[in-house]
C-alpha positions as CSV (number, residue, x, y, z in Angstrom):
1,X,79.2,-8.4,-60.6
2,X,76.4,-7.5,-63.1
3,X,77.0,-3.8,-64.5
4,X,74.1,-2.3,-64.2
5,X,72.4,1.0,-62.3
6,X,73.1,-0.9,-59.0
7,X,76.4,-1.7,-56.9
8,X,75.2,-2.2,-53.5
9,X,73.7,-5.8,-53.2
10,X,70.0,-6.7,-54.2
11,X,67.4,-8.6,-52.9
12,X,63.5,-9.6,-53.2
13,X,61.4,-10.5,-50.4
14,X,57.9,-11.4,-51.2
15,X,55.0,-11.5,-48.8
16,X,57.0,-8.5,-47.1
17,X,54.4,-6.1,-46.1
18,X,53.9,-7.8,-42.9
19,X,55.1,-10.1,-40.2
20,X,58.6,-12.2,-41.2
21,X,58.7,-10.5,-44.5
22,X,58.5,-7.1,-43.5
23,X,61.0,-7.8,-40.6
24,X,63.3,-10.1,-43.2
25,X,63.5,-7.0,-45.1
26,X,64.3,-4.8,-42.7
27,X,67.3,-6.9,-41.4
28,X,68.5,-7.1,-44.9
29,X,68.4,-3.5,-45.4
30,X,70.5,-2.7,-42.3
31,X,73.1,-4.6,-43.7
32,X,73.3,-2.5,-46.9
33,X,71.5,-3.9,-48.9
34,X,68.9,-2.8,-51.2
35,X,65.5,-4.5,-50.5
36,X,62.6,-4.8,-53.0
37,X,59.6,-5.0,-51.0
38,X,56.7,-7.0,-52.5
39,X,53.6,-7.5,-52.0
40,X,49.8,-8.6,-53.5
41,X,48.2,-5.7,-51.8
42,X,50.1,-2.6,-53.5
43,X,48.3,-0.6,-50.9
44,X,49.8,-2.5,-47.8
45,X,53.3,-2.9,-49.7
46,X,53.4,0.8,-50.0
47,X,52.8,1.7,-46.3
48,X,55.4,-1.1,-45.5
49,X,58.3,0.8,-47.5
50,X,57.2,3.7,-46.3
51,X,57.7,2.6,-42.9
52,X,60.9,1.2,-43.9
53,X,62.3,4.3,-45.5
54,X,61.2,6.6,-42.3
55,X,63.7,4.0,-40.7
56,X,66.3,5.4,-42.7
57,X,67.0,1.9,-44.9
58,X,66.8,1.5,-49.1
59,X,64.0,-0.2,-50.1
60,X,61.6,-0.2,-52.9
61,X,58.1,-1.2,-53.7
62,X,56.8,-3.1,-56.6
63,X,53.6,-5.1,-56.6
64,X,53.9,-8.8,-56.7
65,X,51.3,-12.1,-57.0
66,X,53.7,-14.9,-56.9
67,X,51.0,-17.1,-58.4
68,X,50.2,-14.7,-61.8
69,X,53.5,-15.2,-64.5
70,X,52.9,-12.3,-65.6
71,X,53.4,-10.4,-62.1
72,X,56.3,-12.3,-62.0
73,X,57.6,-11.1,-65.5
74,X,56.6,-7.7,-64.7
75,X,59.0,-8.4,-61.3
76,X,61.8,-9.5,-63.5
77,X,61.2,-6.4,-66.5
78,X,61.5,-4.2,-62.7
79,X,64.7,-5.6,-61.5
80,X,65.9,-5.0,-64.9
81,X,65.1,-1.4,-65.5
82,X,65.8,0.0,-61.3
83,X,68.6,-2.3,-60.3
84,X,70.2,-4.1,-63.4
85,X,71.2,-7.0,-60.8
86,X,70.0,-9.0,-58.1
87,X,71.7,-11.2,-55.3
88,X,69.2,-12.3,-53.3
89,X,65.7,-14.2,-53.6
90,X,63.9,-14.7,-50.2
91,X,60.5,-16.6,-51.2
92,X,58.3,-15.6,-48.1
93,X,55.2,-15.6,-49.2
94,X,52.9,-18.3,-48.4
95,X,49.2,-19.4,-47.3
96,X,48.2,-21.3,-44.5
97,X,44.5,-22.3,-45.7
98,X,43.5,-25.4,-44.0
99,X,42.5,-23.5,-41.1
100,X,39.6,-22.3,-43.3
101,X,38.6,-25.7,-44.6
102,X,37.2,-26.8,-40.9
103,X,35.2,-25.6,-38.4
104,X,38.1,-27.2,-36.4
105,X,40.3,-24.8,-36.9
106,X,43.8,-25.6,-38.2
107,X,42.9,-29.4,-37.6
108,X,41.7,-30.4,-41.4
109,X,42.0,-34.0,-41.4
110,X,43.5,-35.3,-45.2
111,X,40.2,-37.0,-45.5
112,X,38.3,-33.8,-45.9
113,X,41.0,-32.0,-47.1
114,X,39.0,-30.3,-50.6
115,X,41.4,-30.1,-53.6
116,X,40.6,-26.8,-54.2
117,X,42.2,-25.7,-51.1
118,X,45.5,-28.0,-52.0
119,X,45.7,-26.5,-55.3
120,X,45.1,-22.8,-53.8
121,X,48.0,-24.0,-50.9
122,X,50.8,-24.9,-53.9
123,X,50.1,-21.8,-56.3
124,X,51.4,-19.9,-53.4
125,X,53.9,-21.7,-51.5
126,X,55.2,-24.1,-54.4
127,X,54.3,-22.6,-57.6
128,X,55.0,-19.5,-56.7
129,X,58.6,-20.0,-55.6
130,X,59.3,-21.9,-58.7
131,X,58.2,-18.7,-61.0
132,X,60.6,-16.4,-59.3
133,X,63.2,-18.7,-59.2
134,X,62.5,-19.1,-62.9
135,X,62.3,-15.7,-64.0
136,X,65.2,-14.8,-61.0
137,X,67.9,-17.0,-61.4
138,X,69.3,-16.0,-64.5
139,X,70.1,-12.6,-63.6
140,X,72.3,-14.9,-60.6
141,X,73.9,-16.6,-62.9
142,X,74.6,-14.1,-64.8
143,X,76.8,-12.4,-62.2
144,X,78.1,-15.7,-60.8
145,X,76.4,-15.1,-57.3
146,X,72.9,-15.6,-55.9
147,X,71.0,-16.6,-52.7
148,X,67.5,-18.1,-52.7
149,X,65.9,-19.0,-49.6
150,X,62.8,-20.8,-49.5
151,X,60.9,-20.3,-45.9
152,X,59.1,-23.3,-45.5
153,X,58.7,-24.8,-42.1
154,X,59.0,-27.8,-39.4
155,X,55.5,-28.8,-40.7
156,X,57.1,-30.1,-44.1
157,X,59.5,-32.4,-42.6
158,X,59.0,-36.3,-43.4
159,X,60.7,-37.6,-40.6
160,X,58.4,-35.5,-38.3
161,X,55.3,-35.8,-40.2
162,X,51.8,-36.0,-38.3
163,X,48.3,-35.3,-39.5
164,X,46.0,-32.2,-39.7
165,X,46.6,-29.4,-41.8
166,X,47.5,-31.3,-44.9
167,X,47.4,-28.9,-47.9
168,X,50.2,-27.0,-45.7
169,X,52.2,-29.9,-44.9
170,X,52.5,-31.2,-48.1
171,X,53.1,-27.7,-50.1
172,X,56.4,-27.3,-47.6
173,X,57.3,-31.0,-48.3
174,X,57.1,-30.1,-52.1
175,X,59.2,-26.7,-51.7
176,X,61.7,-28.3,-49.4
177,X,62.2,-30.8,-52.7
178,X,61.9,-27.6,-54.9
179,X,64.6,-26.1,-52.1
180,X,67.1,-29.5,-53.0
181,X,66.2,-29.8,-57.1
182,X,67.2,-25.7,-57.2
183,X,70.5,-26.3,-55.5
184,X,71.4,-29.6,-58.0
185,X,70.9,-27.1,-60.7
186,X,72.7,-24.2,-59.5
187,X,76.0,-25.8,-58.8
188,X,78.9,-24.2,-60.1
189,X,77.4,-20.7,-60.2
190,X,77.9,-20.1,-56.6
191,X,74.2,-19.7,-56.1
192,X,73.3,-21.0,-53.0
193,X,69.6,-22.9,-52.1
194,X,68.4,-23.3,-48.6
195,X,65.5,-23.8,-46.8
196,X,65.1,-22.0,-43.6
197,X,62.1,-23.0,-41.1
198,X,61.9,-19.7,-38.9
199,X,60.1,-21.6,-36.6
200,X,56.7,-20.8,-34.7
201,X,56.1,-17.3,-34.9
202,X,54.3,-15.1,-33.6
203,X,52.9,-13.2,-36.8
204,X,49.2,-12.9,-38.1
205,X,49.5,-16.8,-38.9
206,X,51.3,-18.2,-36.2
207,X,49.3,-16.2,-34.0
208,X,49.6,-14.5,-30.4
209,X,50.5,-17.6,-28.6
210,X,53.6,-18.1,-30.7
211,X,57.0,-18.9,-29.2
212,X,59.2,-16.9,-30.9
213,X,59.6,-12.8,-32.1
214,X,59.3,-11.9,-35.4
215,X,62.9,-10.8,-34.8
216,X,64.2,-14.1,-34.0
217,X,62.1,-15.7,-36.9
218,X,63.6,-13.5,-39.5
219,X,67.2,-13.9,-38.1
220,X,67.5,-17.5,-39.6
221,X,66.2,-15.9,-42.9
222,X,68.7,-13.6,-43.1
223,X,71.5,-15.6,-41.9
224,X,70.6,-18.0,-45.2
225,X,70.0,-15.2,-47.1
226,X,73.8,-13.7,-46.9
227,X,75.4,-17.0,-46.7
228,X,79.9,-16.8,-47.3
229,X,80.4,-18.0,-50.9
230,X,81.7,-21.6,-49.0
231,X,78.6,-21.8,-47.2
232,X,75.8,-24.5,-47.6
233,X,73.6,-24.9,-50.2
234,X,70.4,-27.5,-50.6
235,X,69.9,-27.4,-46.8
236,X,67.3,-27.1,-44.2
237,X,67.8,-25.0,-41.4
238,X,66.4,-23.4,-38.0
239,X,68.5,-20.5,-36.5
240,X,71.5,-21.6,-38.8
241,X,71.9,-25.5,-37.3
242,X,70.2,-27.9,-39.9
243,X,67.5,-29.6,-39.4
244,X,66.3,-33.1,-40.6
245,X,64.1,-33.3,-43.7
């Protein structure tokens, strides 16, 4: 355990001002742990710990663009200076821009796909991940204990793979092999990597037809997220079963 201002358990949850975030870090929170809430829009992030304190749970608020280093740094110099530790990584944040490239909505084929829209795709759901785990880890390692959970989803798996919506697809293929290269690395310092497909949701980006609660969507998050130090690590999961890659 890290010395530090902190003794309850940490963790980060970007994207969490809305949909699975917010409700990741709400399930996190009622298990004692303290939650740092992030978000790109300080304005929304605040309203979404304020919600979450008027529910009675520990959470903070610090501003967060997963695809600027030096709002990632400035994450880091916070954890350092409010919590002196942290546990747990939950990289939620993420884009879902092919339905923007089309006037066939969420159906952009690869051979229209622009590269601008790729490269706006991984600076958010790949790059960004990388950063925090960058800046994040050491403070894991440091302690001996760390969690990281990449959502990603059932649209990044190769032995499922269709067309349409290809800057997606292939920016949850690459974090899924982010998810795996993170896990080879961490070995030994009982930090555990896992990808966790939360499945279709019914959030602002999955949309109103959506299977599955926010609720249930989070649950597979959190299960990752507080993994026993025997548990797996460099995995893909849905509601705790794996899941091919």
């Amino acid at each position: 355990m890290l010395s530090g201002k902190n003794t309850k358990p940490v963790a980060v949850v970007t994207g969490a001002n809305r949909g699975l975030g917010l409700e990741t870090a709400r399930q996190l929170a009622k298990r004692d742990i303290q939650v740092i809430v992030t978000s790109r829009n300080p304005g929304k992030g605040e309203m979404a710990m304020e919600k979450l304190l008027a529910e009675g749970l520990d959470v903070l608020f610090q501003p967060l663009d997963v695809t600027s280093e030096s709002s990632v740094a400035e994450l880091g110099t916070f954890i350092h200076s409010h919590c002196g530790r942290l546990d747990i990584l939950v990289n939620n944040a993420g884009v879902f821009l092919d339905i923007h490239s089309t006037e066939d909505t969420g159906n952009a084929s690869v051979f229209n796909a622009s590269l601008e829209t790729l490269t706006m795709t991984l600076k958010t759901n790949l790059y960004g991940p990388l950063l925090l785990s960058q800046e994040l880890a050491p403070l894991m390692k440091q302690q001996h204990y760390g969690r990281i959970v990449n959502v990603s989803s059932g649209m990044g798996q190769l032995s499922d793979m269709e067309g349409k919506s290809p800057a997606y697809r292939i920016s949850k293929t690459a974090l899924n092999a982010l998810t795996r290269i993170l896990a080879a690395e961490t070995q030994g310092y009982n930090i555990l990597v896992n990808s966790v497909c939360p499945g279709w949701v019914r959030t602002d980006m999955g949309g109103s037809g959506a299977e599955r609660t926010v609720e249930e969507g989070a649950s597979g998050i959190v299960w990752a997220a507080t993994l026993p130090d025997n548990g797996p690590t460099g995995g893909f999961f849905r509601d705790g079963q794996p899941i091919p890659w």
